[in-house]
C-alpha atoms as one frame of an Amber mdcrd trajectory, in Angstrom:
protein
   0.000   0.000   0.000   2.535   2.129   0.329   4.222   2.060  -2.744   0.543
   2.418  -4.671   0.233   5.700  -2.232   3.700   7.345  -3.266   2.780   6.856
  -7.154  -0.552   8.006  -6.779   1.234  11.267  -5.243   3.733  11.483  -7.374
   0.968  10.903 -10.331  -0.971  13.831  -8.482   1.829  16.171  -8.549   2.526
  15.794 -11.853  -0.994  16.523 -13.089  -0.995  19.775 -11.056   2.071  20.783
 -11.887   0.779  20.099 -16.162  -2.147  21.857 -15.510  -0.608  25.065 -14.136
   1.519  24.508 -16.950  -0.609  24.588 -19.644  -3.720  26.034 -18.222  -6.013
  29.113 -18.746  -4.131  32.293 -17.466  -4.975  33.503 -13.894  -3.108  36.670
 -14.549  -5.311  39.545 -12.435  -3.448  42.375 -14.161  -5.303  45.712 -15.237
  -5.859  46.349 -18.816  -4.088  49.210 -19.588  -2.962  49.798 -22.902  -1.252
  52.699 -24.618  -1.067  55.400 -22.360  -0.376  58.669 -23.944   2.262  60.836
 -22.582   1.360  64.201 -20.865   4.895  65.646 -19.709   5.752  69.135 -20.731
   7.083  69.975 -23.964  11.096  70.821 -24.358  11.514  74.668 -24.007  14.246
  76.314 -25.784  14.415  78.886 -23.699  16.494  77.546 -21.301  18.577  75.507
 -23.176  22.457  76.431 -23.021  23.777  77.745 -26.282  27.280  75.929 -26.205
């Protein structure tokens, strides 16, 4: 019996670990996207003249 109980672990295991594997994604990330950028624009009027 306890040989049958190890492979049937070991069998267990392995099907969870294929499963996580190759599942459907569990991911819980926010869809975000493109996100435009809304810094301030270079000013060349105080930019060093070199």
């Amino acid at each position: 019996m306890g040989i049958s109980k190890m492979f049937a672990n070991v069998i267990s295991f392995m099907s969870d670990a294929l499963s996580r594997v190759f599942g459907l994604n569990d991911d819980d990330y926010p869809a975000t996207g493109v996100q435009p950028y809304s810094g301030d624009s270079n000013d060349d009027s105080h930019a060093s003249n070199w």
